[in-house]
PLY file of the C-alpha trace (Angstrom):
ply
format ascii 1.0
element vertex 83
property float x
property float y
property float z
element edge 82
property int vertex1
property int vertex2
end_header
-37.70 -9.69 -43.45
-37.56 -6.33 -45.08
-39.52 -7.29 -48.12
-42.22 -8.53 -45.66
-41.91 -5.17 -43.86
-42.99 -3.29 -47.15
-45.55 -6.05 -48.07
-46.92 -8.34 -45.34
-49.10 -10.44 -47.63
-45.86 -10.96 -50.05
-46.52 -14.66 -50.85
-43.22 -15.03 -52.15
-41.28 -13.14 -49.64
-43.33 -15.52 -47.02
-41.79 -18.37 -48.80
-38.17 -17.36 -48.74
-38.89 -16.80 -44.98
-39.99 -19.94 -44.13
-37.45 -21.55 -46.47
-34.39 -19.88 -44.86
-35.73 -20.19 -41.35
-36.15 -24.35 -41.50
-32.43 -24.18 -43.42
-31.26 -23.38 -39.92
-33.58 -25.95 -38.19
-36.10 -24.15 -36.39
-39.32 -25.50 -37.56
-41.48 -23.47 -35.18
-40.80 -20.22 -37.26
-41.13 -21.87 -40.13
-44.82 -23.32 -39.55
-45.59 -20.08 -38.48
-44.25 -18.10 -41.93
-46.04 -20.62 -44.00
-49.32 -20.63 -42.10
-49.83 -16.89 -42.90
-48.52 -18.24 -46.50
-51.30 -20.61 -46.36
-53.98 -18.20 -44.98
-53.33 -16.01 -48.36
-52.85 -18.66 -50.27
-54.67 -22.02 -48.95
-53.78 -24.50 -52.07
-49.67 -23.48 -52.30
-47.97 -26.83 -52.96
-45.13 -26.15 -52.17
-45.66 -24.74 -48.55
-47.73 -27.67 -47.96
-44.60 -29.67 -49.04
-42.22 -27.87 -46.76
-44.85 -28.42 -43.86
-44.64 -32.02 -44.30
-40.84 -32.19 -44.65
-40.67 -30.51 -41.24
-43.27 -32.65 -39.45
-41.35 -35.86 -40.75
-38.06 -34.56 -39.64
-39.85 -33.88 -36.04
-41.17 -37.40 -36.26
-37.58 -38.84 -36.80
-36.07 -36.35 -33.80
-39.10 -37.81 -31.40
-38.74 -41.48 -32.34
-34.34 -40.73 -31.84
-35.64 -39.09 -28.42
-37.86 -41.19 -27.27
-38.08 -44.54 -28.91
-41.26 -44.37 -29.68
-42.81 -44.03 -33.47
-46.69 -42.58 -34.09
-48.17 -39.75 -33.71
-46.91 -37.11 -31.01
-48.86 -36.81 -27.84
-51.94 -35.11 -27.76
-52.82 -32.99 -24.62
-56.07 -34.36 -22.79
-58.99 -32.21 -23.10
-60.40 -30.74 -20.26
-63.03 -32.19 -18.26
-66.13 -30.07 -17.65
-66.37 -28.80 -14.07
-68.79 -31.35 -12.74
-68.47 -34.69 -15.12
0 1
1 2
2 3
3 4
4 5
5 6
6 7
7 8
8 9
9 10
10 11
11 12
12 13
13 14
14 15
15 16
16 17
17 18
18 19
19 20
20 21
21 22
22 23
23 24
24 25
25 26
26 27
27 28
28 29
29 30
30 31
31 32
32 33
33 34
34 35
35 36
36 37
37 38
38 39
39 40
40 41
41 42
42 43
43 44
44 45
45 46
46 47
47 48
48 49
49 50
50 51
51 52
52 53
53 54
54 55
55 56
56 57
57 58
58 59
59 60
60 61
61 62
62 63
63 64
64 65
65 66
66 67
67 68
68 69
69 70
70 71
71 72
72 73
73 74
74 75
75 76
76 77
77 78
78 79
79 80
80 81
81 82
């Protein structure tokens, strides 16, 4: 956090962010410290990686929750006033 303090664009101290914060399972701060990795750096491998791990680890956690595989539920988009 401190390095990122000094240097907000620090590619590498987005990385150790995002790597720590999914170590202790919150994958909510992690997508979010390594889509600002991604925004400086759009073809990082191994952010793209990470992101993956954690949507197939949500994946598992929905299907455990709900018993259902696929894709999570989309909201419905919203109808225009008069259709």
């Amino acid at each position: 956090e401190k390095a990122l303090e000094i240097d907000p664009s620090s590619t590498k101290g987005l990385w150790r962010k995002a790597k720590a914060i999914w170590g202790m399972r919150n994958p909510g701060l992690a997508r979010e410290a390594l889509g600002r990795l991604l925004d400086l750096e759009p073809g990082n491998a191994a952010a793209i990686a990470m992101l993956r791990e954690i949507d197939q680890e949500e994946a598992k956690k929905r299907v455990r929750r709900t018993g259902v595989k696929g894709v999570a539920p989309r909201a419905k988009p919203a109808r225009p006033p008069n259709a």
